[in-house]
N, C-alpha and C positions, 0 to 999 in steps of 0.2 A: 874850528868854529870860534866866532870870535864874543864869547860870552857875554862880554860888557855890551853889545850892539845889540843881542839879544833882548838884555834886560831894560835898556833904553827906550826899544821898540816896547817890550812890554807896560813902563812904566808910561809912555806917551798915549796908549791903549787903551789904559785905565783910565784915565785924567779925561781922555776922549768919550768913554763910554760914561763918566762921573757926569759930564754938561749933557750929556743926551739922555741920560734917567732925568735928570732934574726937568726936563722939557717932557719927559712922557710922564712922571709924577702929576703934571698940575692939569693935563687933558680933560678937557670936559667935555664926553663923548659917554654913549654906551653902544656897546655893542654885543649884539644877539649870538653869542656861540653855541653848538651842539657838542655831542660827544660823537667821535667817530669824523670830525672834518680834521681837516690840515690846514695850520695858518703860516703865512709869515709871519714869526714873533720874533721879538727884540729882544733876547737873552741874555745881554750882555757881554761882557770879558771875563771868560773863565779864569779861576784861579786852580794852578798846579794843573790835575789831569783833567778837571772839568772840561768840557765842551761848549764852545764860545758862539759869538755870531759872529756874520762877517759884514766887511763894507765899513759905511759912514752908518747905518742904520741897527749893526749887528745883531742882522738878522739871520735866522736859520726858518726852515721848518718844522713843526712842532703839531703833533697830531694829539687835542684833546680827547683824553682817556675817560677821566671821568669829572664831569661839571659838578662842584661843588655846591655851588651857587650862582646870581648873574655876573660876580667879578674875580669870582677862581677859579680855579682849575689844576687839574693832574695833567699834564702834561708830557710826552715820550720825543726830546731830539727826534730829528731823522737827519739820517746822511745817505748819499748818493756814495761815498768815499770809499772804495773796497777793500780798503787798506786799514780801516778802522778793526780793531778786535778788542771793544771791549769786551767782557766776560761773554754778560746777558744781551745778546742783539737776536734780533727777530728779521727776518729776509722779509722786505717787501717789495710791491710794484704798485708803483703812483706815478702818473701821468707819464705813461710809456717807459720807466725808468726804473730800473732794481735799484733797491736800496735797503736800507737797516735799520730797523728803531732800536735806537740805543735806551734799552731796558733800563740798564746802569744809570744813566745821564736822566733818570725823571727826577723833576722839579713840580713844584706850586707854584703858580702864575698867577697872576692879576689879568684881567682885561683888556688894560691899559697895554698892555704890550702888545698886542694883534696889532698887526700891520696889515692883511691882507690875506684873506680867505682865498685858497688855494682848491679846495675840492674836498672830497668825502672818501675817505679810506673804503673798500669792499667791504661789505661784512664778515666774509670767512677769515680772511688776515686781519681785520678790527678783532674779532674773537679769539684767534690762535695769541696776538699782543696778549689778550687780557688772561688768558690761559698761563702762557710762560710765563707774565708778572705776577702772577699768585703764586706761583711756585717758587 
């Protein structure tokens, strides 16, 4: 593995996802979120084992846990990837498709990051989340 190409790629990633916070910083928008939906959010380039987004938008899914208020939120990654094993993940199904809320991977969010309302989590797996993240 050729390490230096690695960190190139990494370092090009950052600088990338640097000019697209600064664009979603200055949005003058609000937006109505619940607790218990799934959005496309802009999460960024993780640092080390963090969990990142992808694309030009670095976006991932992101099921609000618990609304803080109208511009935060508690936040839980989700991934499709079944390869992923962090510690704390929770089995889900959202839009026909198993996947994982990576327990591990919660962050506080802004608003300003919603890209795009995906749907409403079930309530029995919304609850079982909020179960195994208290524990």
């Amino acid at each position: 593995m050729n390490n230096g190409f690695s960190r190139a790629k990494n370092a090009k990633r950052l600088i990338q996802w640097s000019l697209f916070a600064q664009k979603l910083h200055f949005l003058e928008r609000k937006i109505n979120f619940k607790e218990r939906e799934v959005w496309l959010t802009s999460i960024g380039h993780g640092v080390g084992t963090e969990v990142y987004g992808k694309n030009e938008t670095f976006q991932r899914p992101v099921l609000v846990l618990k609304k803080f208020n109208n511009q935060r939120f508690l936040g839980i990654p989700l991934t499709s990837n079944s390869k992923y094993t962090g510690t704390f993940t929770v089995s889900t199904f959202f839009r026909n498709k198993m996947g994982k809320a990576m327990l591990d991977q919660a962050n506080s969010y802004d608003e300003k990051r919603l890209l795009k309302k995906m749907g409403m989590l079930d309530k029995p797996t919304f609850e079982d989340i909020i179960r195994r993240f208290n524990t």
